[in-house]
C-alpha positions in Angstrom: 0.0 0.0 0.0 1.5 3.1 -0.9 0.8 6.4 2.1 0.9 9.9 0.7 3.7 11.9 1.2 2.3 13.8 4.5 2.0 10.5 6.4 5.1 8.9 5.5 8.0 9.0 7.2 11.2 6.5 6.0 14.2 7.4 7.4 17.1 5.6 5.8 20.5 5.5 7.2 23.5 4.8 5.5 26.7 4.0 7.7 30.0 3.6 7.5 32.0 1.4 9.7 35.6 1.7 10.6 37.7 0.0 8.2 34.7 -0.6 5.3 36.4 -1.2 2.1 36.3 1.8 -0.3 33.7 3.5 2.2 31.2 1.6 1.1 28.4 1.1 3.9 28.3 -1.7 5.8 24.4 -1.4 6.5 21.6 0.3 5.9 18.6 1.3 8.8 15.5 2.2 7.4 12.3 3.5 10.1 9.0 3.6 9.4 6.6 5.5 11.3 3.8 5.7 8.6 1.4 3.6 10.6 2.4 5.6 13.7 3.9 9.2 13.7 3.4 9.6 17.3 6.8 7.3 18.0 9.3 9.5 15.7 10.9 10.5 18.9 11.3 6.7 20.0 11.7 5.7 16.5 14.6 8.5 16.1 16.5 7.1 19.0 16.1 3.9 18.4 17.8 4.6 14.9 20.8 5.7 17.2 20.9 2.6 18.9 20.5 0.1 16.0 23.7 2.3 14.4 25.8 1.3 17.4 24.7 -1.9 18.7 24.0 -3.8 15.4 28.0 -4.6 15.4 28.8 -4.6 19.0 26.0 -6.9 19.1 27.4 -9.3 16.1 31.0 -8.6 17.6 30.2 -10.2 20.8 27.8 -13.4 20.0 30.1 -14.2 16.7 34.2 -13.9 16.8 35.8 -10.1 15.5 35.3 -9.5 11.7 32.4 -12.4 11.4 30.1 -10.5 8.5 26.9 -9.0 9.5 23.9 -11.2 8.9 22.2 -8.6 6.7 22.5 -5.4 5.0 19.9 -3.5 6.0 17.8 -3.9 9.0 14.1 -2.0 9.0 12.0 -0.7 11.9 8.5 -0.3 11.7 6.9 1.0 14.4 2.8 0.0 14.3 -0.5 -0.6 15.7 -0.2 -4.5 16.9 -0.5 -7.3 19.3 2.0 -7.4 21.6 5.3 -5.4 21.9 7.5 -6.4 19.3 8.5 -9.1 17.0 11.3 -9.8 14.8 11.6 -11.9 11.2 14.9 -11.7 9.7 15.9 -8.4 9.4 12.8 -6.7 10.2 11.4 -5.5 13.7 8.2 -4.5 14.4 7.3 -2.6 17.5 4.5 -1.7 19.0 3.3 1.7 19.1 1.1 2.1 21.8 4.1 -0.1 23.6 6.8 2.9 23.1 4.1 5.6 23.2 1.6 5.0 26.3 3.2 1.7 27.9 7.1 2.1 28.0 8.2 4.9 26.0 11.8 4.4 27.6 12.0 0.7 26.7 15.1 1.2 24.7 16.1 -2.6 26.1 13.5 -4.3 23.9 15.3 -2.5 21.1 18.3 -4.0 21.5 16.3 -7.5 22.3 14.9 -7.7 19.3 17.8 -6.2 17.5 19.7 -9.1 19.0 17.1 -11.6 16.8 18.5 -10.0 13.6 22.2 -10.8 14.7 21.3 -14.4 15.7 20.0 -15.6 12.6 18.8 -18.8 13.4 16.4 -19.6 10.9 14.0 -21.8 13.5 17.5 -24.0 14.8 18.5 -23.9 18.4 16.0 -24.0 21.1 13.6 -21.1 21.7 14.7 -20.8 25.6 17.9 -20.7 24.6 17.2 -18.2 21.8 15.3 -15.9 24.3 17.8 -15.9 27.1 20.7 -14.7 24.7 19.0 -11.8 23.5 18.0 -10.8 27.1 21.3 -11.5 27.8 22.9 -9.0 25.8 19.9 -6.6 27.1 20.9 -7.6 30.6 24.8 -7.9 30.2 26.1 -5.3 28.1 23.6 -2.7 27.1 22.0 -1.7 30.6 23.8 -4.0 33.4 22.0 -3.7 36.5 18.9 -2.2 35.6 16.7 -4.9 35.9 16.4 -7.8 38.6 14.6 -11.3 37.9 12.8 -13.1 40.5 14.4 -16.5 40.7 12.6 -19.3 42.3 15.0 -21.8 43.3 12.0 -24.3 44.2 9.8 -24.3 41.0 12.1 -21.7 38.4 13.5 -22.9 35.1 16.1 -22.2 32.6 12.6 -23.0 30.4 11.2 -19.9 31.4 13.4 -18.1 28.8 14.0 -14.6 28.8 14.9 -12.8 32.0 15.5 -16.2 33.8 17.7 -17.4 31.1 20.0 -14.7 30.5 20.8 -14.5 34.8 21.4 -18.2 34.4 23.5 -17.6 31.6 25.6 -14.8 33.4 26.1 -17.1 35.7 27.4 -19.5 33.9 29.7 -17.1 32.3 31.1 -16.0 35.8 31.5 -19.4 37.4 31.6 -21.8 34.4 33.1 -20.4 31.1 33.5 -16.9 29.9 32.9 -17.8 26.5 29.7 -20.1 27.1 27.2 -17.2 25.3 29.3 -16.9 22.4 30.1 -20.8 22.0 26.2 -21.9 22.5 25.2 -18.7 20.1 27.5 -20.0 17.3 26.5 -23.8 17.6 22.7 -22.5 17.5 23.6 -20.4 14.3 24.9 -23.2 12.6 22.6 -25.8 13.5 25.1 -27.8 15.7 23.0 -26.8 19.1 22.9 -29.6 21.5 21.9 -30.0 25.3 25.0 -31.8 25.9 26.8 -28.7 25.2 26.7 -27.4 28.6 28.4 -30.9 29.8 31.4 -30.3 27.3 32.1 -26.3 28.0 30.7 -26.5 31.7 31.5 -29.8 33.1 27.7 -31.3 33.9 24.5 -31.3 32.3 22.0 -28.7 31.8 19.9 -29.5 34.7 22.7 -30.1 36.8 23.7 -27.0 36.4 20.6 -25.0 37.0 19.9 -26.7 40.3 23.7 -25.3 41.5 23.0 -22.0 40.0 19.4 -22.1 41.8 20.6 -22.7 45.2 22.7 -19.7 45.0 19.6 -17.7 45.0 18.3 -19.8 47.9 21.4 -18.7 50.2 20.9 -14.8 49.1 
């Protein structure tokens, strides 16, 4: 459907990364607000972020120099069920989400944003999936800021998200400092497998939740 003029708003980006050959751009971000000019301030911002996490993001799941998954990511910012969802290198976000809801919700930016860098294409396992990209929320773009309620009685790594990415940070502290990046590339290319955590950590997944659980039972 093509939007007149006046109520269409497509922002593209062009950028430049350090070291590009020639100059050429590495990527291109393109927002939409055409559905929903009340979020240009969110949407505006959220082009900032994309610019600088997009390879931080790809630098710390994938090894220095690994090629972005695509070359252009768009943001369309909507009416819609939900908060946000991500296919390939498109995310959709919620307008009444950024506008009424959590208009500082920058993190489910970078959540989502963390979908595109995965590029899975339905391998690995969707807890798994979850917990990294709330990982690198959690981890590296706003440490400390949020807290998840772990029950150490009747909590899973299952319950994805939140849940997951503490587990995993643990794991990373007390296991092996690589264990995101190393379970993030074998989910990429398809080589996933439970018995992961019993090569790179030393016992099985649920092993290892029950010791990470009883950690938060002596706090």
């Amino acid at each position: 459907m093509t939007f007149p003029s006046a109520f269409t708003r497509v922002v593209p980006i062009l950028l430049c990364l350090a070291g590009a050959a020639f100059g050429e751009p590495a990527f291109k971000v393109t927002v939409d607000t055409s559905k929903a000019p009340e979020c240009a301030a969110f949407a505006e911002k959220s082009k900032a972020l994309v610019e600088e996490w997009y390879p931080k993001i790809n630098e710390i799941l994938f090894e220095k120099g690994h090629p972005l998954p695509a070359t252009g990511i768009t943001l369309i910012f909507e009416p819609m069920k939900g908060v946000a969802d991500t296919r390939k290198n498109v995310i959709r976000i919620s307008a009444e989400w950024v506008t009424k809801k959590a208009p500082n919700d920058y993190g489910m930016v970078v959540h989502e944003l963390t979908h595109v860098v995965q590029d899975y294409d339905g391998k690995g396992e969707g807890w798994l999936t979850e917990g990294i990209a709330d990982y690198i929320r959690d981890r590296h773009f706003e440490p400390g800021v949020r807290h998840h309620r772990i029950d150490p009685d009747k909590g899973s790594y299952r319950q994805a998200y939140g849940v997951a990415a503490t587990f995993l940070m643990w794991l990373e502290e007390h296991k092996d400092k690589d264990i995101v990046r190393k379970l993030n590339i074998a989910s990429h290319d398809g080589k996933y497998s439970p018995a992961l955590f019993k090569e790179y950590c030393g016992a099985d997944l649920d092993t290892l939740w029950k010791e990470f659980a009883e950690t938060y039972r002596k706090q």
